[in-house]
N, C-alpha and C positions, 0 to 999 in steps of 0.2 A: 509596575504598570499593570492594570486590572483590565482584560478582557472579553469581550465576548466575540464568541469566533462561532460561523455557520456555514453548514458545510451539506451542498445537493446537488454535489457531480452527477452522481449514477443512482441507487436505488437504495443509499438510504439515509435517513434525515437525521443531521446531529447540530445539536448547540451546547456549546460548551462555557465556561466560566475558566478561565488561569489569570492566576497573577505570574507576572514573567521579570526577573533582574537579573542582572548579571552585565549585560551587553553582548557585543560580540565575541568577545574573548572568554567570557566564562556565564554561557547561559544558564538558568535554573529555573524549573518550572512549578507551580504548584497549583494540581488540578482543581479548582471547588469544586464544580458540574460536569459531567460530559456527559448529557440525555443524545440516547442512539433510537430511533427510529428503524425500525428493517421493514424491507418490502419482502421479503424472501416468499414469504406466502401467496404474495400477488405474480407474480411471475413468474413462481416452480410451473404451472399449467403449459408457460409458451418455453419454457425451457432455457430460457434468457433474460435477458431485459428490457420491456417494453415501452421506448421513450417517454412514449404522451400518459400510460400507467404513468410511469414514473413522475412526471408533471403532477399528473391529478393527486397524486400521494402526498408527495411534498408539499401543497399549497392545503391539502386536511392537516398533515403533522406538522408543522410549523408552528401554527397558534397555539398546538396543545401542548407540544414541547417549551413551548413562550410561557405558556400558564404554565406548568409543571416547575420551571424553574423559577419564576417569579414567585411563587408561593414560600421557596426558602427564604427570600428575603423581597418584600415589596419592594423594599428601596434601593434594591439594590444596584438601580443605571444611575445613580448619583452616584457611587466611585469607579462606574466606566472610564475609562479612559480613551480606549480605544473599540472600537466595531473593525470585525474584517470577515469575508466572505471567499468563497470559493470562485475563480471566476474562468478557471481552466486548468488543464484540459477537465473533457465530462460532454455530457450529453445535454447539448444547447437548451434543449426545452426545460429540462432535470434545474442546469446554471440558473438560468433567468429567474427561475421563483426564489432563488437564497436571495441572489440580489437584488429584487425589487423589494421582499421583506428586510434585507440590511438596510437599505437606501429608506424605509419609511417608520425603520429606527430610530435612522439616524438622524433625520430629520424632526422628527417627532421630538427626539431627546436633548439636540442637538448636539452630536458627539460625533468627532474625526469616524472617516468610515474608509476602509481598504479593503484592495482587492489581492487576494491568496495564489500564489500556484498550490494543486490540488499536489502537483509532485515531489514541489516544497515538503511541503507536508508529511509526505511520507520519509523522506531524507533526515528531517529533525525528528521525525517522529521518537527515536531512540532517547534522546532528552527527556522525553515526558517521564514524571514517577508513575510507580506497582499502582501505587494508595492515590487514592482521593484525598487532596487535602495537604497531602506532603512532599516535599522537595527534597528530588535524589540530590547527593555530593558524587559528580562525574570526576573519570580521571582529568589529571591536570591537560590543557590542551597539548601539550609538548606531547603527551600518551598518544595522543590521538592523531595529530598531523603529522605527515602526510598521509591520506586516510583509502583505499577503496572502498565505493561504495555501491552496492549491489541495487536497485530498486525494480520488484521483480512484481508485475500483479499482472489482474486480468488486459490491462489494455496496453500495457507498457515493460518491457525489459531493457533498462540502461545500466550499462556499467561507466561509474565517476571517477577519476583522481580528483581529490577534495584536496584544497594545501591548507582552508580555515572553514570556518561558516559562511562564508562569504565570497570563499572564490576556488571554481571547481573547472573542470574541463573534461568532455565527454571521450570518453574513449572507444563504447561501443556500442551497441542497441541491437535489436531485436528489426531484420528484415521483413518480416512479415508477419506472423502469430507470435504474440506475449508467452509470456511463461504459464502466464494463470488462464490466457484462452484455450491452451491445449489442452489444459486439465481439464476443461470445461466440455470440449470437443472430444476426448475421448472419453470421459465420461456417458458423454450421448451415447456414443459408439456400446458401450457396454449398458445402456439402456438403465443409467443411473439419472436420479433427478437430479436438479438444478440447486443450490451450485454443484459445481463438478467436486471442486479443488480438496474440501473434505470428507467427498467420498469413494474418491479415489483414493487417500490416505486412509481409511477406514479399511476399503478391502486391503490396500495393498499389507496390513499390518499383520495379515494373515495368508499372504502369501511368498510366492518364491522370489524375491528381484534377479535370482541368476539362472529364471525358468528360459529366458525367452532374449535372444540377443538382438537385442533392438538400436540401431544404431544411435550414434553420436552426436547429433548433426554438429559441421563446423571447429568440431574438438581441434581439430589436426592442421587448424587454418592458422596463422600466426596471427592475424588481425585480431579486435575484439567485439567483432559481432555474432550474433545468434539467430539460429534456423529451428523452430519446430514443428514448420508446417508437415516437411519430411518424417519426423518422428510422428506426428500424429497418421500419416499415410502410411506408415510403414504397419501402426496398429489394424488400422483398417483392414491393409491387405492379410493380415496375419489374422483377425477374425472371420476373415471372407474364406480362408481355405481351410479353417477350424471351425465351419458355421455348425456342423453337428453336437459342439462341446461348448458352444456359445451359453447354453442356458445351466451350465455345472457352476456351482459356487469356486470349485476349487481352483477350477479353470478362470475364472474370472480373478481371481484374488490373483493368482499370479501374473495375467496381463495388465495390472493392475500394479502388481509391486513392479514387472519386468520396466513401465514405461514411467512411474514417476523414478525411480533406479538412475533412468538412462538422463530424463531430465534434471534431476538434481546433479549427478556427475558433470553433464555439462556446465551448469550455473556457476558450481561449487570450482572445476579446475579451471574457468577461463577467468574466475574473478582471482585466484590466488596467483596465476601465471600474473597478472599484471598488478595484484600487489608485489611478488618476488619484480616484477620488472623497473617496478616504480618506484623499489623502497620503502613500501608504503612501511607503518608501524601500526596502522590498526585494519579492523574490514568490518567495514557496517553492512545489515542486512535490513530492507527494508520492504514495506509494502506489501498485499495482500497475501501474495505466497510465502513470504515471508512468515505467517503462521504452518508452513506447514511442519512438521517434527521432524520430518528425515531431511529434511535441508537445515532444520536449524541444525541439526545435531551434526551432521558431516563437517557444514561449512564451522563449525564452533570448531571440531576439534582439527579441523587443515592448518583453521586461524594458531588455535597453539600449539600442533607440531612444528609450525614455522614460528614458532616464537612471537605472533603477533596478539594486542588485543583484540576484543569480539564486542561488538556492539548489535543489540538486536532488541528492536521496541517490546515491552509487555506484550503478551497477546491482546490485550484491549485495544493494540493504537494500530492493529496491523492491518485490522478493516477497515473501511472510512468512519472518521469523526470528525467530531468539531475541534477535541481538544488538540491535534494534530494541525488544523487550520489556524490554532490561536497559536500555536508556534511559529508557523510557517507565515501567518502578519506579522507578529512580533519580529521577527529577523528582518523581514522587508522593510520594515518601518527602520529599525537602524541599520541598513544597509542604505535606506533611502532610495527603495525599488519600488516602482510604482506598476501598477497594473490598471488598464481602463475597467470600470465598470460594467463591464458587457460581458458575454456570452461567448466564451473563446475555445470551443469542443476541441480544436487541436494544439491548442498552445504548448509550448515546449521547455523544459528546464534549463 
């Protein structure tokens, strides 16, 4: 099945091209396209994300991403197959422009059009190949199921028991700040631009993680939910009483390594506690933080002192894209999951 998949949750515009076979049981991807758009530059100034920016951005990069990828091949929406779009969760205004350009695709072309989870997406994302063009050979499913699966970014931290591609059950989430909004928030704090998440891995790779003991949150709770609004308060209060040292590099790089340390411990033991709990056999990591190096790297090696596999997307597919949405309709479609065509900013996995 040949794809085109579009993707303006948040702040950056992607379309992508895969062909997808397999089924459910044994998926395989092969990228042609994935054109990424970034706004990074339009809203380092507000230090965030600026909804209706984000609108205006996406409805200029759209066509030229359109034109960009059409030029490899004109003909290429006569072996579409399929159209699918982003349609939640995200930022309602961001949503609305993938989908009324999917929807005048599809129309236009005349070719089936679906609607994505954005979080889908990052879940399969690990399917996706290194290369453009080429299709990894994944371990056999048996490797993989029953699976933990981590998906950790700026709006969202949920931990999954997965039993296929197809049928999963939540075990925990994030109370109130995501894994990658802390990063983002304490970054502020230490008067780094936007985004936070790697530049706070930047300093922290030159600093102390065992300068500063910055609490746990939630570590010690038996349930499998997560708290960082306290660890990001805990920073604050710890520069407020250090504000003379605030502007030293060396100081900064360890409150810096002390707090992503304290956050990846946490991600890293509450998602292995409930692989050991569930039997899992493998642990996937997904989603925006999921690029970061010292989570990949702890949770890799927890995963094989417990004997388990490690699954964790290229860094290409840990930001938002399209080719991650052409995954995540592909599965919908043979799952036979539907999603309305609207604008769904909280939707849920």
């Amino acid at each position: 099945m040949n794809i085109l998949a579009i993707e303006t949750s948040c702040d950056e515009t992607g379309v992508a091209l895969l062909r997808a076979t397999g089924g459910l049981r044994a998926p395989q991807f092969s990228v042609l396209a994935n054109l990424v758009s970034s706004q990074i530059p339009i809203h380092r100034p507000f230090g965030g994300v600026v909804p209706n920016l984000a609108k205006r951005e996406h409805l200029k990069n759209l066509p030229l991403l359109w034109e960009e990828i059409s030029r490899h091949d004109p003909k290429f929406m006569k072996k579409i197959n399929l159209i699918t779009v982003t349609v939640g969760p995200g930022l309602e205004p961001a949503l609305w422009t993938g989908i009324e350009f999917a929807k005048k695709l599809a129309k236009e072309y005349k070719k089936p059009l679906i609607g994505a989870n954005h979080l889908e997406g990052h879940l399969y994302s690990f399917l996706l190949p290194a290369k453009i063009g080429m299709s990894d050979v994944h371990d056999p499913i048996s490797r993989i199921f029953p699976a933990t699966a981590l998906i950790a970014s700026g709006g969202h931290t949920v931990l999954l028991r997965m039993e296929s591609f197809s049928k999963w059950r939540r075990l925990g989430e994030t109370r109130d700040d995501a894994a990658g909004e802390a990063f983002d928030k304490v970054a502020r704090l230490l008067d780094l631009p936007y985004p936070g998440g790697p530049e706070i891995e930047r300093l922290a790779a030159a600093g102390d993680p065992k300068a500063i003991a910055f609490p746990r949150p939630m570590l010690r709770e038996k349930n499998y939910d997560f708290s960082f609004s306290g660890l990001k308060t805990a920073v604050l209060y710890y520069l407020k009483e250090n504000e003379e040292k605030r502007t030293k590099r060396e100081f900064k790089c360890d409150v810096a390594a002390s707090f992503q340390q304290a956050a990846v411990d946490v991600l890293v033991l509450k998602t292995m506690r409930a692989a050991e709990e569930f039997d899992a056999r493998s642990v996937i990591l997904c989603g925006g933080v999921a690029a970061n190096g010292k989570l990949r790297n702890d949770m890799q090696h927890a995963a094989k002192k417990s004997g388990l596999s490690f699954f964790v997307p290229n860094n290409a597919y840990n930001s938002d894209n399209g080719a991650m949405i052409g995954a995540a309709g592909y599965m919908a479609h043979l799952r036979k999951k539907t999603y309305r065509l609207s604008a769904q900013g909280t939707l849920d996995i």
